[in-house]
RONULO-727961 format. One record per residue: x, y, z of N, C-alpha, C, O in turn; residue in one letter. Coordinates in steps of 0.2 Angstrom, whole numbers, plus 2048, in hexadecimal, padded with zeros to 3 digits. Example, Ala and Ser with C-alpha at 12.3 -4.5 7.8 and 13.67 -1.06 7.14 Angstrom:
<recs>
8427E482783E7EA8278427F08278477EF82Aa;8407F58238447FB824840800827843806828s;
</recs>
This chain:
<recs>
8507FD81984D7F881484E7FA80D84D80080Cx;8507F68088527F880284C7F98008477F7801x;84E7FE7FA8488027F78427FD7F083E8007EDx;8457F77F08427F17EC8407EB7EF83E7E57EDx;8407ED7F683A7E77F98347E67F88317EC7F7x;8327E37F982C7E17F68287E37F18227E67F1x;82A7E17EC8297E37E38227DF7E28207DA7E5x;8207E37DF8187DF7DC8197DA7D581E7DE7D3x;8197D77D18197D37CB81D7D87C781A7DE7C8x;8247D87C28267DA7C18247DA7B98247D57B7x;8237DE7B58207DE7AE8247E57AA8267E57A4x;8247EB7AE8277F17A58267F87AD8237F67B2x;8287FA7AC8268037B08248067AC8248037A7x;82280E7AD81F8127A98268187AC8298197B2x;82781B7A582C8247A88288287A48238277A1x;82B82C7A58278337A382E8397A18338397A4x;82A83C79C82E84279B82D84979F82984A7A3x;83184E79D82F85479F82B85679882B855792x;82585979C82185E79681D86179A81E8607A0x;81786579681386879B80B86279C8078637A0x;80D85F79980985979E80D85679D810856797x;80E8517A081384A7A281184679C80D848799x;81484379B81583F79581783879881C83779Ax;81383279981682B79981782779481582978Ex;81B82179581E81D78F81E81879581F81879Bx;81B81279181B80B79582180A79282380D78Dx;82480379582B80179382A7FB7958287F979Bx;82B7F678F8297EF79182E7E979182F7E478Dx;8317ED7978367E779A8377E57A38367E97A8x;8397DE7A183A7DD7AA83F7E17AE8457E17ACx;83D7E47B38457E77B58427E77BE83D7E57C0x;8467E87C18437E97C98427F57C88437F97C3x;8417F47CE83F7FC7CF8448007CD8438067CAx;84B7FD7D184E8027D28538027CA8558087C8x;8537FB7C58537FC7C084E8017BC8518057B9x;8498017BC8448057B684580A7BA84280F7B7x;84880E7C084A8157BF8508187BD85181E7BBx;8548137BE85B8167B98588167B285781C7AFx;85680F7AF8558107AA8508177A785281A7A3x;8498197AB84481E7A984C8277A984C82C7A6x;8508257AE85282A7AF85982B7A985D82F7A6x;8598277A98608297A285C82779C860827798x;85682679985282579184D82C79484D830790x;84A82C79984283279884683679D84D83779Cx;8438397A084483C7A88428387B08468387B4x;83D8367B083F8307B883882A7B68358287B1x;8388297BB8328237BD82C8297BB82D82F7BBx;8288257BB8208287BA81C82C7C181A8297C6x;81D8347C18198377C78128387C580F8397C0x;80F8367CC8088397C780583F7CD80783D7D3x;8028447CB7FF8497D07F78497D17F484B7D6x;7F68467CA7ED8467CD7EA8437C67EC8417C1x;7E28427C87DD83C7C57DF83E7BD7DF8397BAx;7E28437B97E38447B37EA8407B27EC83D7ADx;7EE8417B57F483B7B47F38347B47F582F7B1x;7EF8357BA7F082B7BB7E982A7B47E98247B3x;7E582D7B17E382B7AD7E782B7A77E88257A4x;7EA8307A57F282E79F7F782B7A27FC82979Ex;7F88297A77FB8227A97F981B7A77FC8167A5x;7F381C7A97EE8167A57EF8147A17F280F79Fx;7ED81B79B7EE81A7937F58187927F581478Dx;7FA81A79480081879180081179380180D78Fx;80080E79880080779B7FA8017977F97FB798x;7F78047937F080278F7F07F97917F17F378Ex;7EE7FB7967E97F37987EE7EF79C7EB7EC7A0x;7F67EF79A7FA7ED79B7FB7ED7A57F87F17A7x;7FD7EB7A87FB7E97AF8047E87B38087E57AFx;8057EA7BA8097EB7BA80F7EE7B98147EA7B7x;8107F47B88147F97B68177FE7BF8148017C3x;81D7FE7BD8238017C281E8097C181C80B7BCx;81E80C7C981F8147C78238167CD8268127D0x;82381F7CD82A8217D08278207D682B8247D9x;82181E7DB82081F7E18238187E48228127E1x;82781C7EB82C8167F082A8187F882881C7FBx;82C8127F982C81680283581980283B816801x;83582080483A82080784081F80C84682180Dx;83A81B81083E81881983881781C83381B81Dx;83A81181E83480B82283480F82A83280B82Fx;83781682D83581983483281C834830821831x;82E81A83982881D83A82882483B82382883Ax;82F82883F83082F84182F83283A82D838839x;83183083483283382E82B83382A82B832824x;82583382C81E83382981B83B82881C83F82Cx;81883C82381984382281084582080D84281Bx;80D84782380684A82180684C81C80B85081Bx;7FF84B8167FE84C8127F684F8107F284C814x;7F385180C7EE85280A7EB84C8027EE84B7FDx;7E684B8047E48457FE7E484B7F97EA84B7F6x;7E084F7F77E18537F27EB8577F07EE85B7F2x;7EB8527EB7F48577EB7F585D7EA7FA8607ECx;7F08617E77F28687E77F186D7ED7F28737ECx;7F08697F27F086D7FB7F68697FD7F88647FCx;7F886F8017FE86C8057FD86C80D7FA870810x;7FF86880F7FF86681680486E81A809871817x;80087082080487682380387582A7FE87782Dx;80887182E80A871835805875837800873836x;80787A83980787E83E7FE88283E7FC884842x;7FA8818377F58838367EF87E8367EA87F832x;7F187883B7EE87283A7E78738417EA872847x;7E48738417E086E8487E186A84A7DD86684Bx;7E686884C7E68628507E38618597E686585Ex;7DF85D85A7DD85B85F7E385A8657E8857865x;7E185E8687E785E8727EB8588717E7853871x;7F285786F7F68518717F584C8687F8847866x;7EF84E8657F084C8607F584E85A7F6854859x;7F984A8557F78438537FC83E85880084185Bx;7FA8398587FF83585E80082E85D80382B862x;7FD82A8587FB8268567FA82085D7FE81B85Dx;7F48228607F28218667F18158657F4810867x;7ED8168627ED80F8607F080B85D7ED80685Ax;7F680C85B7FB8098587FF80F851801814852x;7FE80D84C8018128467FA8148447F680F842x;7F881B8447F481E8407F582383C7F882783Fx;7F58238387F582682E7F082982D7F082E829x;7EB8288307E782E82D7E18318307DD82E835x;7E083A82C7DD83C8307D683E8337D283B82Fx;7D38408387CC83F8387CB84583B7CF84883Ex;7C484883A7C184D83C7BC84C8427B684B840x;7BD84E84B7B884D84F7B285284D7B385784Ax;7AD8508517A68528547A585A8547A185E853x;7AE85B8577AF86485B7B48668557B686B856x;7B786484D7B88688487C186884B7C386D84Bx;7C386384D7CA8628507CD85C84C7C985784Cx;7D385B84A7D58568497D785284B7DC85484Ex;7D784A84B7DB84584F7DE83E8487DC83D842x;7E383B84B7E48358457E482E8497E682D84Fx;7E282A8447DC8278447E08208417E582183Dx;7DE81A8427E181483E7DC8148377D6815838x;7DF8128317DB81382C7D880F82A7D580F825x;7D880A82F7D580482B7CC80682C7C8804828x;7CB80A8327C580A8377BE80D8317C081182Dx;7B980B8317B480D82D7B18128317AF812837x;7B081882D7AD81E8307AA82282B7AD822826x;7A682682C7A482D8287A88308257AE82E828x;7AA8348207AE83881D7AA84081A7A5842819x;7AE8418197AF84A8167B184A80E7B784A80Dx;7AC84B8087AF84E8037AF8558007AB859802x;7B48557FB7B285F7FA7B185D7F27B48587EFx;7AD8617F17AB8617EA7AD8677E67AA86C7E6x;7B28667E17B586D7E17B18717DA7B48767D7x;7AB86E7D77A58737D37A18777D879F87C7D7x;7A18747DC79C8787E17A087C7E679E87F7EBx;7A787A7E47AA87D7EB7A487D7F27A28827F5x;7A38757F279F8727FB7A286D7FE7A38687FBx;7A386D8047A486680679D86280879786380Ax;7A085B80779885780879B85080B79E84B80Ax;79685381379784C81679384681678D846817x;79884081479583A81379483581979983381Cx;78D83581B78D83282078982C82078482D823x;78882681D78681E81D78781B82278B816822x;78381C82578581682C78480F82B78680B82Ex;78180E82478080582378780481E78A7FF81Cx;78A80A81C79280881779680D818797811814x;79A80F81F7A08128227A380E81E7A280881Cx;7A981481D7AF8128187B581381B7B581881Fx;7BB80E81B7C280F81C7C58168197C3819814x;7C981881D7CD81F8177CB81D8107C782080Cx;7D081680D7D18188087CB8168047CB8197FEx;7C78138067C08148037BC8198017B88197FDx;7BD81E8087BA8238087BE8298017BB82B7FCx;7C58288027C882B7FD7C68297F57C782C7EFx;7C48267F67BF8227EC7BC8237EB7BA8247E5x;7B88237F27B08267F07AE82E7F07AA8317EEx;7B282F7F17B38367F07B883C7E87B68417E5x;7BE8377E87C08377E27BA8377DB7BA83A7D6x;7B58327DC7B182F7D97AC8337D67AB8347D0x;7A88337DD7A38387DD7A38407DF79D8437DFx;7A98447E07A984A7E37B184C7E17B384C7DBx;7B384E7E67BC8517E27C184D7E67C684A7E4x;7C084D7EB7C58487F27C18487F77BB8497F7x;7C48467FC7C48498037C884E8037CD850801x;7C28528087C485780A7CC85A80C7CF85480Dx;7CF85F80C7D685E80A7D886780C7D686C808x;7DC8668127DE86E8127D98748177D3873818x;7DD8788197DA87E81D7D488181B7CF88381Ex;7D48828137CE8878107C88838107C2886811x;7C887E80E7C287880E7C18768157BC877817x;7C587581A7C38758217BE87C8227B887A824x;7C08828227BB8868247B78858207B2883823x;7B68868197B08848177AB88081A7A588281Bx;7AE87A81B7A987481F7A68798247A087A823x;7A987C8297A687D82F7A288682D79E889831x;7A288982879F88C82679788A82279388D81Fx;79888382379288181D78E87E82578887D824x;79187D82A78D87B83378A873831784872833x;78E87082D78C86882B78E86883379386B835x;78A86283878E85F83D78E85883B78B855837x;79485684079685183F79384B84479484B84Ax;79184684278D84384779383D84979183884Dx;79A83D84779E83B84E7A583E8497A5843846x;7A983A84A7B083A8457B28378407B483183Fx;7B283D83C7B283A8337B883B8307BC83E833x;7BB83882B7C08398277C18418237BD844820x;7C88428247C98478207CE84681A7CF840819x;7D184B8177D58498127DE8468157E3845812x;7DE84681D7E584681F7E78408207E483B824x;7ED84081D7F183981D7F883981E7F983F81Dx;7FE83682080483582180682F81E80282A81Ex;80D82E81D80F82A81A81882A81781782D812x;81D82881782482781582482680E82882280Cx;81F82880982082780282282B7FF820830802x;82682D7F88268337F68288307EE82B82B7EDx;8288337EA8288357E38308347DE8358387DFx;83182F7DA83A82F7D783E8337D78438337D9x;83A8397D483B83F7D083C8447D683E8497D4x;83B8457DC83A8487E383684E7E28388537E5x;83084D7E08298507DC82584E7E58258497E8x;8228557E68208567EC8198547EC8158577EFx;81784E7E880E84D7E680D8487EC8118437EDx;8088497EE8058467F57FE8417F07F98407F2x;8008417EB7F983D7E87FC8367E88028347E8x;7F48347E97F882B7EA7F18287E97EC82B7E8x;7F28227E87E981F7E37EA8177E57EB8137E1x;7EB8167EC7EC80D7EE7E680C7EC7E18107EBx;7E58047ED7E17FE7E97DC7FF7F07DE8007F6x;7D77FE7EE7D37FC7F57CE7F57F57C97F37FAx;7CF7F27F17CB7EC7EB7CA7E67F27C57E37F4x;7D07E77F57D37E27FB7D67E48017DB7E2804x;7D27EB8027D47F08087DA7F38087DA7FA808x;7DF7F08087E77F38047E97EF8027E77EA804x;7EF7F27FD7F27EE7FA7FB7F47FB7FB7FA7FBx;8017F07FA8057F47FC80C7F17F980B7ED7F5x;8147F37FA8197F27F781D7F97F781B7FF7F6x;8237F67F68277FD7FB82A8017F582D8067F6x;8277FE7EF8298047E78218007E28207FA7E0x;81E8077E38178047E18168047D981A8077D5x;8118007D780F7FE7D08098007CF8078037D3x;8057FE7C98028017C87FB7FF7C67F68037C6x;7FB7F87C57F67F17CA7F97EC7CC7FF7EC7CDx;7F57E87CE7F87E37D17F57DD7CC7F17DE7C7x;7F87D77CE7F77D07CA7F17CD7CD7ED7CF7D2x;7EF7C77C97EA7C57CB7EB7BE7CF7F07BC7CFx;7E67BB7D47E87B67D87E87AF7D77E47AD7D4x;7EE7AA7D87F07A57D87EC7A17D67E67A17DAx;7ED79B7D17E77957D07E97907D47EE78E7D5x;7E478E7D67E378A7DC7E37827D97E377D7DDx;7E37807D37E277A7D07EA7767CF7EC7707CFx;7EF77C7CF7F67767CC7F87717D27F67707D8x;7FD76E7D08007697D380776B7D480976F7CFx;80C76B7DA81276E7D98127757DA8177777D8x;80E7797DB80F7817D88157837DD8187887DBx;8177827E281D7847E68237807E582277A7E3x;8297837E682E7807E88317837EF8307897F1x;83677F7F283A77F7F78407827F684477F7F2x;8437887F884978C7F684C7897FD84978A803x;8527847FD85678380485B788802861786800x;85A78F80485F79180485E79A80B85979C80Cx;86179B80D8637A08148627A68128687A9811x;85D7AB81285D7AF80F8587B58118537B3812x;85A7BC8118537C081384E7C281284F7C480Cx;8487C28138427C280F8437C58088437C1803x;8467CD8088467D080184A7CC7FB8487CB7F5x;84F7C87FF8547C47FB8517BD7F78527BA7F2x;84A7BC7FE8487B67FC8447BA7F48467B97EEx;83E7BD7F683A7BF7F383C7C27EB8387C27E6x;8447C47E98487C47E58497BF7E28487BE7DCx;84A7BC7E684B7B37E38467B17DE8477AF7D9x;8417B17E283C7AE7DF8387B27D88347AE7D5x;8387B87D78377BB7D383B7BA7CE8397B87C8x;8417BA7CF8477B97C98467B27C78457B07C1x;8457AE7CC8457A57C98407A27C884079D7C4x;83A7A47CB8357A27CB82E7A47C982C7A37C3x;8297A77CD8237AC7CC8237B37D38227B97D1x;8247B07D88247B37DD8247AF7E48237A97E5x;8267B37E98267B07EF81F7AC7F281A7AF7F0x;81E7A67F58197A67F68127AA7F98127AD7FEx;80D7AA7F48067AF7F88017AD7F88017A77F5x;7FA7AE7FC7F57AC7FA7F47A37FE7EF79F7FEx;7FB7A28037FA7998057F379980B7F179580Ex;7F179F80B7EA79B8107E579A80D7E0798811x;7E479A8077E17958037E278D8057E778B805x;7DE78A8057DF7838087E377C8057E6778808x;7E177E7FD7E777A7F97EC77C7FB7F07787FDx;7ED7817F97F47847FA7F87857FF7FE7857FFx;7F37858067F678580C7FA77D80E7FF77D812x;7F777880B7F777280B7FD76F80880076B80Bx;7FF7728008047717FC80B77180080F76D802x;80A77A80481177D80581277A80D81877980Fx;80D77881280F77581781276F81581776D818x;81076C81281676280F81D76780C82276480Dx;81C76C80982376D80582777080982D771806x;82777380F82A77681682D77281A83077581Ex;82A76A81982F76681F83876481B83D76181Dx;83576581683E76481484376B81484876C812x;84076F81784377681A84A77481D84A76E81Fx;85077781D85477782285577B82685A77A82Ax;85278082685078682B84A78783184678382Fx;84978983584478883B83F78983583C784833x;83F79183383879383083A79582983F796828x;83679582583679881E83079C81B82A79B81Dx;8347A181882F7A781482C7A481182D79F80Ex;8247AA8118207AB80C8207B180C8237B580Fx;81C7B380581C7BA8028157BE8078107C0804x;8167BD80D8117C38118167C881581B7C5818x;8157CE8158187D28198117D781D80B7D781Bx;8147DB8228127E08278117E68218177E881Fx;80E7E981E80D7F181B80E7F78208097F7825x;8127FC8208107FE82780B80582680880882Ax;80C80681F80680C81E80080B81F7FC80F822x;7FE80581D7F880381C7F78018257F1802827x;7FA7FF8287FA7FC8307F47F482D7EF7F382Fx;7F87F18287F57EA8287FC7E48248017E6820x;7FB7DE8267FC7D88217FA7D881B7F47D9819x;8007D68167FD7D680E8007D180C8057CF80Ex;7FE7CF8078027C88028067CD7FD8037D27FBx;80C7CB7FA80F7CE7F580A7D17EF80A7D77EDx;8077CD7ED8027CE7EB7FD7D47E97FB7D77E4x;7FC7D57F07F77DD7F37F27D97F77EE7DE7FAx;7EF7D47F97EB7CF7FD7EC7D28057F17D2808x;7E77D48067E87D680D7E87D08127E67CB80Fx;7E97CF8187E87C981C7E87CB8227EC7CE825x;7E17C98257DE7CC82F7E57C98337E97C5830x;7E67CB83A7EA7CB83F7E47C58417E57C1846x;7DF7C483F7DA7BE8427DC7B883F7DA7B3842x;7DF7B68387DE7B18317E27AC8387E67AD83Dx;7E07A78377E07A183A7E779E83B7E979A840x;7E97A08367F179E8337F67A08377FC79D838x;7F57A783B7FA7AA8407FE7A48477FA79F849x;8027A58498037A28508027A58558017A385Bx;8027AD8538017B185A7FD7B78567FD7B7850x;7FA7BB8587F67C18577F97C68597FA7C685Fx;7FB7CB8547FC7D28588047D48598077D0857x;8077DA85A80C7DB85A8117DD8538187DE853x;80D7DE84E80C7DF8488137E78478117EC84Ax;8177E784581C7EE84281F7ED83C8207E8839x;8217F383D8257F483482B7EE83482E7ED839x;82C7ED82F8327E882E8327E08308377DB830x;82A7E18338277D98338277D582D8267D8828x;8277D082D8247C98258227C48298237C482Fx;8217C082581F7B98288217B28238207B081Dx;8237AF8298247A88268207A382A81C7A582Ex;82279D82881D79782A82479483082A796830x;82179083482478C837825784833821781830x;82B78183682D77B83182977683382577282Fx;82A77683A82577384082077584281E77A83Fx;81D77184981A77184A81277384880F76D848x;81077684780777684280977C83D80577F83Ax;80E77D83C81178183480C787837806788834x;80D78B83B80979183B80E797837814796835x;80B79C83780C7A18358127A783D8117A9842x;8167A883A81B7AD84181E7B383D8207B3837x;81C7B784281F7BE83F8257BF83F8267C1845x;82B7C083B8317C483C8357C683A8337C7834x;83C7CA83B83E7CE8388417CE82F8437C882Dx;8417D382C8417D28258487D182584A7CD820x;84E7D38298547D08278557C982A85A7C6827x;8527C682E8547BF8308537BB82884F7BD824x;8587B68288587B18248567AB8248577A7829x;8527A981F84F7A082284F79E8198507A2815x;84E79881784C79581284379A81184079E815x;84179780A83C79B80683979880283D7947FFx;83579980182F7967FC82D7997F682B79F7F7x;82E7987F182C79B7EA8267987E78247927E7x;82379D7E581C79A7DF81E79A7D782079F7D4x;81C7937D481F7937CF81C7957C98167937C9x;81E7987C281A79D7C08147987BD80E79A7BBx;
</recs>
């Protein structure tokens, strides 16, 4: 899968120099991904790395208010065998062979699990990360770990990961803070979140930083060369906002299309106006089915709108439930009750664009 699918709202990237702290420079031009890293790499040094909360705060500043901005983090390959463990805190490194892992674990038992958890007995297992659970922070003034246990507000990983960024230093993260936990004899009253996660992302510059700061506003949010926010949601009042693309093409090619000529791939249509618009503008399709801007995430193991919109395997919209993998999207049917089908991102069908 090419390295510019699924593009979030196209607006300027941010590059950075060498120095002894990173230097960002916004650049405020439309380009796609793979444009703003030639370009950061022949005027700066690459796309924007960040390693921790003091960057992505001077990423900030350089970006001043400004929304939508390119940085160097990509997926490097949509196979699941190439997923690589990490720790939330980037200054720990992940070490094979000096892990706990639970008998036969990790295995991703339940489908794709990313991330990690800590059992009852101080053993690790991985876990789907949507699931709400206790977690583990280390706080690194007090060098302590501190577990957070709210039975009325269990948090998803990446929630637990915010809340801890927030209030404490991370989630826990690494061999030395693991024994610590079990030298401080907090127990655990079942399986909590730790700092372990995996995933196919890595950095322009081939900078070995495991930091990573996703959106949690709307559970996840996702795209295969990340940005640095996202847009806000479509108005629900105009007339016309869609057009009919008749033309045979694969998702990424649709979703290019509509970027370049329009606003974006269709998002957001289960909204009822809008679901209502693009089902009449679908029967003049000349293709079985046509794109919208929803794909399969597979880090996250969820549906997202281009956008960053998350969407249940429950939304009413589906025609089938379930069986969800990497290299899924979805389009509508032309027929029949215009539902939603999942398939593959190289098939070609007509497409739907939203107009800006």
């Amino acid at each position: 899968m090419d390295q510019t699918l699924l593009l979030s709202v196209l607006l300027s990237q941010l590059c950075w120099s060498v120095s002894l702290d990173l230097q960002y420079h916004f650049i405020d031009k439309k380009m796609s991904w793979s444009e703003a890293q030639s370009h950061c790499r022949e005027q700066h040094t690459d796309l924007a790395s960040v390693n921790d909360m003091k960057d992505l705060k001077n990423l900030k500043a350089a970006a001043n208010g400004r929304t939508d901005a390119w940085i160097g983090l990509h997926q490097t390959s949509d196979n699941l065998t190439d997923r690589k463990w990490h720790w939330s805190q980037p200054t720990v490194r992940y070490k094979e062979g000096d892990s706990p892992w639970k008998q036969g674990e990790p295995n991703d038992d339940r489908g794709t699990e990313n991330c990690g958890m800590m059992d009852s007995d101080g053993l690790w297992n991985d876990h789907y990360c949507r699931t709400p659970h206790c977690f583990i922070c280390y706080n690194d003034s007090s060098n302590t770990t501190v577990m957070i246990n709210d039975a009325t507000n269990p948090r998803t990983w990446l929630k637990a990961q915010q809340f801890c960024r927030t209030h404490h230093t991370d989630l826990m993260s690494g061999l030395d803070q693991y024994k610590l936990f079990q030298k401080q004899n907090l127990t655990l009253p079942s399986r909590c979140w730790i700092g372990l996660f995996r995933d196919t992302w890595g950095w322009s510059d081939r900078s070995d930083s495991s930091f990573r700061n996703w959106n949690t506003w709307l559970n996840f949010s996702y795209c295969m060369c990340s940005v640095l926010f996202l847009s806000t949601t479509p108005k629900t009042n105009l007339k016309g906002s869609f057009v009919l693309v008749k033309e045979n093409k694969t998702w990424e090619e649709a979703l290019i299309h509509c970027r370049h000529n329009y606003r974006d791939l269709a998002w957001s249509i289960d909204i009822e106006s809008l679901k209502q618009e693009v089902q009449a503008d679908i029967r003049d399709a000349n293709s079985e089915f046509v794109w919208i801007g929803l794909h399969f995430a597979c880090f996250f193991e969820a549906w997202v709108w281009v956008d960053g919109k998350y969407v249940p395997e429950t939304n009413e919209n589906w025609k089938e439930r379930g069986g969800s993998e990497c290299g899924h999207v979805a389009a509508v049917e032309r027929g029949g009750d215009k539902k939603w089908v999942k398939k593959n991102f190289m098939d070609k069908y007509n497409f739907i664009c939203m107009r800006r």
